[in-house]
C-alpha positions in Angstrom: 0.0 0.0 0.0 0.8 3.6 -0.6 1.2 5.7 2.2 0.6 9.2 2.6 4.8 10.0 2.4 5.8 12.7 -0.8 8.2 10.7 -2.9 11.1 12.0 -4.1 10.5 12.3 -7.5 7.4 14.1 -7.2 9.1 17.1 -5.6 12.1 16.5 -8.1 9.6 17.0 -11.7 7.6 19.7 -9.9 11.0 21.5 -9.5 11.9 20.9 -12.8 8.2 22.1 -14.4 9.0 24.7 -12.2 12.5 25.6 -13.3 11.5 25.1 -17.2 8.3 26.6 -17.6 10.1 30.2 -15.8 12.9 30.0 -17.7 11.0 30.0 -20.7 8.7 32.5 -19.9 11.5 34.7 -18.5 13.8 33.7 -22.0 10.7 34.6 -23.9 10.0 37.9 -21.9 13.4 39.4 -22.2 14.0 38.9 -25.3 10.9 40.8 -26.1 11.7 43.5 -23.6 14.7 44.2 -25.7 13.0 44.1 -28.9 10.5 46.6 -27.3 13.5 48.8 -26.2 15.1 48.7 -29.6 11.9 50.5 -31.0 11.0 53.3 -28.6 11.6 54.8 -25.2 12.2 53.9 -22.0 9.0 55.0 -20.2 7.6 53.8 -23.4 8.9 50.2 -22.8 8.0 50.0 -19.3 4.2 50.8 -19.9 4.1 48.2 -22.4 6.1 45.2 -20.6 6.1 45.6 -17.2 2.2 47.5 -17.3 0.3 45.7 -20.3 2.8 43.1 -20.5 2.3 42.0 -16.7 -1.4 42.8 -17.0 -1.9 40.0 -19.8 0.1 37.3 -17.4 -3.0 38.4 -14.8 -5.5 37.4 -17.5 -3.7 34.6 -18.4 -3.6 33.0 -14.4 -7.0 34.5 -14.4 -7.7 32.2 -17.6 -6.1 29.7 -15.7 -8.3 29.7 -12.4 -11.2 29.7 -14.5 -10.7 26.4 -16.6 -9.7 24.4 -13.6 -12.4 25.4 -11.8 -14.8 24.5 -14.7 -13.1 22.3 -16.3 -11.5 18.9 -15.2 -8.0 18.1 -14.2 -6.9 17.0 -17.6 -8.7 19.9 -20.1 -6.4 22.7 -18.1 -3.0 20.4 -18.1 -4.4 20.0 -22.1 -4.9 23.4 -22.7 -1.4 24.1 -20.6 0.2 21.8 -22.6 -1.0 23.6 -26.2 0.0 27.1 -24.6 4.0 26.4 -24.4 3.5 25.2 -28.0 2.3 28.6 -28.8 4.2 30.4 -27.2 7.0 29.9 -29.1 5.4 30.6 -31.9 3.9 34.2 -30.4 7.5 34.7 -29.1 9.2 34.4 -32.9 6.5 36.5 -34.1 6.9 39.6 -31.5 10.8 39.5 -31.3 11.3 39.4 -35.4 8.7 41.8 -36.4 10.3 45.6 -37.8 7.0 47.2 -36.5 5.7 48.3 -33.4 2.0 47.0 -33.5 3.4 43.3 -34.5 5.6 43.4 -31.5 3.2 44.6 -29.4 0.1 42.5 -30.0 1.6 39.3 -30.3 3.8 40.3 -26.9 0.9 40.6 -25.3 -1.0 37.4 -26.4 2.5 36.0 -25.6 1.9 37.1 -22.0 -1.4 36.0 -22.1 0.0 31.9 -22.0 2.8 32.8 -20.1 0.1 33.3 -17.3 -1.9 30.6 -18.2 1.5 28.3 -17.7 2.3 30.1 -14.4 -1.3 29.2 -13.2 -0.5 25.4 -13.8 2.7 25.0 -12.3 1.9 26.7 -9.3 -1.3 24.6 -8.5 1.1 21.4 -9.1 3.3 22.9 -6.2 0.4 23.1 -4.0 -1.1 19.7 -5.3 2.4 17.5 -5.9 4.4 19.0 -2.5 3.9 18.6 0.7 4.1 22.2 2.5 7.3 21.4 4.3 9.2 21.5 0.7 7.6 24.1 -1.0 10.3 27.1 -0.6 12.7 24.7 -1.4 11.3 23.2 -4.3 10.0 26.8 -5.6 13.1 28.8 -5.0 15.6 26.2 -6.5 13.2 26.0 -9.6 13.6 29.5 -10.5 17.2 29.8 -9.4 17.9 27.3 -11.6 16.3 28.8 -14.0 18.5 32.2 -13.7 21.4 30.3 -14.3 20.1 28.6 -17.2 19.1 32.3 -18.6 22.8 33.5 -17.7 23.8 30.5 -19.8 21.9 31.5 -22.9 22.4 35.0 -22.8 26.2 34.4 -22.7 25.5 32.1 -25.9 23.6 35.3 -27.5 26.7 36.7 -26.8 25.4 39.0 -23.6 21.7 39.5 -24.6 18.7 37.3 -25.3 18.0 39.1 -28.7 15.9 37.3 -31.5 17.9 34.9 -33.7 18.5 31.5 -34.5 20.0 30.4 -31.3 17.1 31.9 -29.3 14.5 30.3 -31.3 16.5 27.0 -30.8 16.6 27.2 -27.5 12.8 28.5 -26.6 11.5 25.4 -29.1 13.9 22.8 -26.5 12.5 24.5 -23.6 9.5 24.1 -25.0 9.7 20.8 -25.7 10.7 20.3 -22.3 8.3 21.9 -20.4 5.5 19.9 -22.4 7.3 16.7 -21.0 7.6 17.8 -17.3 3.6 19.0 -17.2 2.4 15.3 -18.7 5.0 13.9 -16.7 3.7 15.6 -13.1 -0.3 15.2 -14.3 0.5 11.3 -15.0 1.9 10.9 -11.0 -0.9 8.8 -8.9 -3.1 10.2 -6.9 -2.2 8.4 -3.6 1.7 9.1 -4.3 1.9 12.5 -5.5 -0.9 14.6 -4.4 -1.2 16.6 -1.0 -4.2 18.7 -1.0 -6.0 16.4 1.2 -3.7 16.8 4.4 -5.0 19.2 6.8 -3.3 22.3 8.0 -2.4 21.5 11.4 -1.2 18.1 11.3 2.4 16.9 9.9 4.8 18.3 8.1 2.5 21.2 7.3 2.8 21.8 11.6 6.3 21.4 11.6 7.2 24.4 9.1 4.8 26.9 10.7 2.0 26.7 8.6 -1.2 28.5 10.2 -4.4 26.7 10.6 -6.9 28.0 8.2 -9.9 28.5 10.3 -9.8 31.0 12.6 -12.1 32.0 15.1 -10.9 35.9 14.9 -13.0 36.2 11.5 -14.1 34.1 8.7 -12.1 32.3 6.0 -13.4 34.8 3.4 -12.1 37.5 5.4 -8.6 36.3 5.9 -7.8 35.4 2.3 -8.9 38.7 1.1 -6.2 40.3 3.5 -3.6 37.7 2.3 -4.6 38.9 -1.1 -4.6 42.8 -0.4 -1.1 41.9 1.5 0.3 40.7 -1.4 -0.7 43.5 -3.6 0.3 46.6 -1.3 3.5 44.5 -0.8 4.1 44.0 -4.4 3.4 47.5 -5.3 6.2 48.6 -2.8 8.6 46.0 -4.6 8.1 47.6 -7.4 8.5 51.0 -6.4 11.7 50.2 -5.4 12.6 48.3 -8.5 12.0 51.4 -10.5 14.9 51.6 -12.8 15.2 48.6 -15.1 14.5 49.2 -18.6 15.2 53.2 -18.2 18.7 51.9 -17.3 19.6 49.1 -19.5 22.1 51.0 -21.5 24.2 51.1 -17.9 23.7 47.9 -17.2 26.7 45.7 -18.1 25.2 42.6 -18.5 21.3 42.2 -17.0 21.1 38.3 -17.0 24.5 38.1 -14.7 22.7 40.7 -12.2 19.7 38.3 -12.2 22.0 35.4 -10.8 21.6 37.2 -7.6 17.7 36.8 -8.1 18.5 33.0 -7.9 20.3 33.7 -4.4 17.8 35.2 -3.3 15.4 32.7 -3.9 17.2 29.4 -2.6 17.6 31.5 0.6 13.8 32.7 0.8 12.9 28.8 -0.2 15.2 27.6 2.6 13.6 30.0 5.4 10.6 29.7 4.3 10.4 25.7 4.8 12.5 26.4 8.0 9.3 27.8 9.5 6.7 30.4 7.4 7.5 32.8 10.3 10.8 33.3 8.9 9.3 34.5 5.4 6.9 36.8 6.8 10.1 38.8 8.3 11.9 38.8 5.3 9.2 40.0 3.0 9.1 43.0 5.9 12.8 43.5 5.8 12.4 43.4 2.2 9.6 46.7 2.1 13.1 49.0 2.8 14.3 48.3 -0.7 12.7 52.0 -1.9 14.9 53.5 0.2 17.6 51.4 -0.1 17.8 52.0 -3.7 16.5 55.4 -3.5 19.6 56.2 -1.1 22.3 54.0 -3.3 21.4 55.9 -6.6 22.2 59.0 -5.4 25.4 58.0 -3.7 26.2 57.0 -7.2 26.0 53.3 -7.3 26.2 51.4 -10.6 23.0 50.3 -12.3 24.5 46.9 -12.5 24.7 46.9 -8.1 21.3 48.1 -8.1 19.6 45.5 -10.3 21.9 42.6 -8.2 20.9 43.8 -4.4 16.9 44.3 -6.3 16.9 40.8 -7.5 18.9 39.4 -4.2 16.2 40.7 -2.1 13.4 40.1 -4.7 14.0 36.7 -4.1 12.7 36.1 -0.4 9.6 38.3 -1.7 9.0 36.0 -4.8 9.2 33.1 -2.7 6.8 34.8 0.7 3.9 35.5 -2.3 3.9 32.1 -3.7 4.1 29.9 -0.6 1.4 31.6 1.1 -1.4 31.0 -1.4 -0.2 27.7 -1.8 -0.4 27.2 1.6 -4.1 28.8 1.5 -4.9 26.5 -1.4 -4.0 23.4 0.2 -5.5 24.1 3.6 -9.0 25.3 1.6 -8.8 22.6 -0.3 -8.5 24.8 -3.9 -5.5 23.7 -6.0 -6.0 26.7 -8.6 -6.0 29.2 -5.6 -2.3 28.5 -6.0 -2.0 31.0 -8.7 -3.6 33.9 -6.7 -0.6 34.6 -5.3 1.4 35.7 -8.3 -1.7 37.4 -10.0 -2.4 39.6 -7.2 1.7 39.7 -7.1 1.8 41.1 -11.0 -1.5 43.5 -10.3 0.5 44.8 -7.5 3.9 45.2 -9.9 1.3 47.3 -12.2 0.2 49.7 -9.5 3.7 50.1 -8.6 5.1 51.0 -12.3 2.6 53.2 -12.7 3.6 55.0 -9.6 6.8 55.1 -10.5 6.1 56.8 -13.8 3.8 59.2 -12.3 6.2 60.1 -10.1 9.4 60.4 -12.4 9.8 63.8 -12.8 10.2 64.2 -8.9 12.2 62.5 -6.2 10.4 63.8 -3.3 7.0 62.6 -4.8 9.0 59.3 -5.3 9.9 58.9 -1.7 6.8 60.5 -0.8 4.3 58.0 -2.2 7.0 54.9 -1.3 6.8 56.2 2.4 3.2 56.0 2.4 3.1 52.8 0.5 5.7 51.4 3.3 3.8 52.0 6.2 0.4 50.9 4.7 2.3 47.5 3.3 3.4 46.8 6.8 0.7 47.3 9.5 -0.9 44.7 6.7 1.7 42.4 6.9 2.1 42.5 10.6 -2.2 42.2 11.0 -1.8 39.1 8.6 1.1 37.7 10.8 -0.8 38.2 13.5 -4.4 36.7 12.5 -2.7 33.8 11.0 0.1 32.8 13.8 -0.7 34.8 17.1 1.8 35.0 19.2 4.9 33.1 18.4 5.9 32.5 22.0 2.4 30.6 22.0 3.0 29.2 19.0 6.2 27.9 20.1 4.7 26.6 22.9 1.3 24.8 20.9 5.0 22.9 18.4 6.4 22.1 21.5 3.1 20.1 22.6 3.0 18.4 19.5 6.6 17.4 19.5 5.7 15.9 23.6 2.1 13.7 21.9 4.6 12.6 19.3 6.8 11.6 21.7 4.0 9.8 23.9 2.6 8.0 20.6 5.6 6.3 20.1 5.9 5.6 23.7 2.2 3.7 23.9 2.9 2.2 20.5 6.8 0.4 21.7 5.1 -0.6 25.0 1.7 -2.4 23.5 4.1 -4.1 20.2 2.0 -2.2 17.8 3.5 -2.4 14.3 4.8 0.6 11.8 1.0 0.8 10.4 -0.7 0.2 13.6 1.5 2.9 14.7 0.0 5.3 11.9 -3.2 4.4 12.6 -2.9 5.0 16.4 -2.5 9.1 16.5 -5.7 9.3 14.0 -7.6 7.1 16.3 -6.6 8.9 19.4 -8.1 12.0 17.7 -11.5 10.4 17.0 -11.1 10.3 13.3 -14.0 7.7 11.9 -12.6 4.6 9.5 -13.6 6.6 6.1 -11.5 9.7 7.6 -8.5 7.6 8.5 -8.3 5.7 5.0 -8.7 8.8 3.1 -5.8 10.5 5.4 -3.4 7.0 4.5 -4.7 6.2 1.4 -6.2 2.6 2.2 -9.1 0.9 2.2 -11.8 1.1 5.4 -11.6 -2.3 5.6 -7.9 -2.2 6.2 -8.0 0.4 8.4 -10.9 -1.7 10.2 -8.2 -4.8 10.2 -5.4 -2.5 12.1 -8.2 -0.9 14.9 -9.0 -4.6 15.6 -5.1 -5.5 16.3 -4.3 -1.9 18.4 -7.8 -3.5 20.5 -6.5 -6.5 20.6 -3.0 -5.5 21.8 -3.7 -3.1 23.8 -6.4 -5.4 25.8 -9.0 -2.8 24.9 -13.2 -3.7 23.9 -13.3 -0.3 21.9 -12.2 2.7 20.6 -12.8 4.8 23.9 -10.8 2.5 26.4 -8.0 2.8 23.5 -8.3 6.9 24.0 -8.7 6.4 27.9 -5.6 4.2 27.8 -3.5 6.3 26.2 -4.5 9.4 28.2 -3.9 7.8 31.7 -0.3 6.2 30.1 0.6 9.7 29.3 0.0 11.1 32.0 1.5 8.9 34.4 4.8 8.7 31.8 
């Protein structure tokens, strides 16, 4: 029988969707950012990349959420599937063109899929991982990715212009990611999906991760705040990372500054898994960028050490936005919520250009409207901390209690000879789970489940349920 244990190489091909499917957006993305560039200004280009460019990736996660919420399972991975096709096609089409409206359109129906293929592999990294891997998993997909980009670009020689070699290599990746999303819809059921374990049990526990139901205020209430979080949060980001295409011509090379995005990302995977408190602290550390780079650009600082410390500290942001609705998605029981996390995440970049550009012609309107953004961004953030973990001196103490039942479990289970199942079984019995409950949580049969209560009675010297409860309590609390 199966148990309820992630294998291996279920995290390893969601990684590697992951890390393809990004690197083939991002591929496709700069090399039309350039192409963009090549053809008109630099306020110019960021309106129509990083404002309708980023507003077609929020139809196309939008798109996304709808289908797999209407549709079945297989119809989304199908149309997901058919979207990195045409993508390259769309890509070829926007970065050869000699004319603005070409580029353009097909740029932005380009977009369009690249959101539609975000939306699918981040439900599969709330459906295919358990929550204890997810930074990890997330952040080494995408960091890989950077390096792979570095790579490419140094083929380009130094940029990810249109050509041969580019289209080569988005047609592979292509190929590639087609392969990784069959390979990670064809994993079983009872090995590779997650979305039935409950918040507050397991690995999800261990890591940090917040029970969804509060009794503070309903669920509705709380993921609207995660999702207004994200968005403020982003828009601050984004305020601070306000100088990319205006200073491309000082930037020496922009895919070697993005290897510090991958930095950034392993470490914001790694705390992140370490315990979701962790995250939430760096995404606040992370609000001071505006002024960070505010304060480094007039001091002079190079464009290329502004787009490395941006991307080093966009990382543990990228990684905070994605975890938590994947998080929210597995503890509500909505794979596609997933993708909320980076749509809201791209509506908040938008806001946060167009501040930006509003706000060129004057510095102190800059650091006027990023102080404002700031302090709104994190009395969310800290109210979101708060309704999801509380205090974390309580909360240390509510891990430590569930470290000492673990402990006592496996103390009743050595001193009755229960075996490694009967063990398993044991905890969901002592928590009054019925025999449908307990199958669904192991992935067995009720009448196997039925089979081990009968030997934990028998062992135990127990007529029921109850006096197997009862015993345990009074064995605990005499150990």
């Amino acid at each position: 029988m199966e148990t309820k244990t992630q294998p291996r190489d279920a995290r390893v091909l969601v990684a590697l969707l992951v890390g393809v499917c990004f690197l083939l957006g991002s591929t496709g993305w700069l090399s039309w950012l350039y192409r963009v560039a090549s053809l008109m200004g630099p306020s110019e280009t960021d309106f129509h990349t990083m404002v309708l460019g980023y507003l077609a990736q929020v139809l196309g996660l939008g798109a996304y959420m709808f289908v797999r919420g209407q549709a079945s399972d297989r119809a989304a991975t199908n149309v997901a599937l058919a979207s990195v096709v045409l993508y390259v096609v769309l890509l070829e089409l926007a970065t050869t063109s000699d004319s603005v409206a070409p580029t353009l359109v097909f740029g932005y129906a380009m977009n369009v899929l690249c959101g539609y293929t975000q939306g699918h592999y981040l439900t599969c990294l709330a459906e295919f991982v358990e929550p204890g891997s997810r930074g990890v998993v997330f952040g080494a997909g995408y960091a890989a990715s950077t390096l792979a980009t570095w790579l490419l670009a140094s083929v380009a020689n130094g940029m990810l212009a249109a050509g041969i070699w580019n289209l080569a290599a988005c047609v592979m990746l292509a190929l590639i990611a087609a392969a990784c999303i069959w390979l990670v819809a064809s994993q079983p059921h009872a090995a590779g999906r997650v979305l039935s374990e409950t918040p507050d049990e397991g690995e999800a526990a261990s890591v940090g991760v917040a029970p969804w139901r509060s009794d503070k205020a309903p669920e509705r209430s709380l993921l609207v705040l995660a999702g207004v979080v994200v968005v403020v949060t982003s828009l601050v980001k984004n305020v601070g990372f306000s100088f990319p295409t205006a200073d491309l011509s000082g930037v020496v090379n922009l895919e070697v500054s993005r290897l510090f995005y991958g930095v950034g990302l392993v470490a914001g995977g790694i705390v992140a898994d370490l315990d979701r408190r962790y995250s939430f602290v760096c995404c606040a550390a992370s609000l001071a960028v505006p002024f960070l780079m505010l304060a480094l650009e007039g001091a002079g600082a190079s464009s290329f050490t502004l787009w490395a410390l941006g991307y080093l500290l966009f990382g543990f942001f990228s990684v905070f936005r994605v975890v938590l609705f994947a998080d929210l998605a597995t503890q509500r029981k909505c794979p596609a919520l997933a993708s909320a996390g980076l749509m809201l995440g791209r509506v908040g970049d938008i806001l946060g250009t167009l501040l930006c550009l509003a706000c060129a012609p004057s510095a102190v309107a800059l650091v006027a409207v990023s102080s404002v953004a700031f302090v709104v961004a994190f009395v969310l953030l800290s109210l979101l901390f708060e309704w999801m973990y509380g205090n974390p001196a309580r909360a240390g103490e509510e891990r430590d209690e569930r470290a000492d039942e673990s402990e006592a479990l496996l103390a009743f289970g050595t001193r009755h000879g229960l075996s490694e199942r009967e063990r398993e079984v044991l905890p969901l019995v002592v928590r009054r789970m019925t025999n449908a409950k307990i199958a669904e949580e192991l992935y067995i049969t009720e009448a196997t489940v039925k089979y081990h209560v009968r030997n934990i009675l028998k062992k135990t010297g127990c007529a029921n349920r109850v006096e197997v409860i009862r015993l345990y309590d009074d064995e605990r609390k005499v150990s």
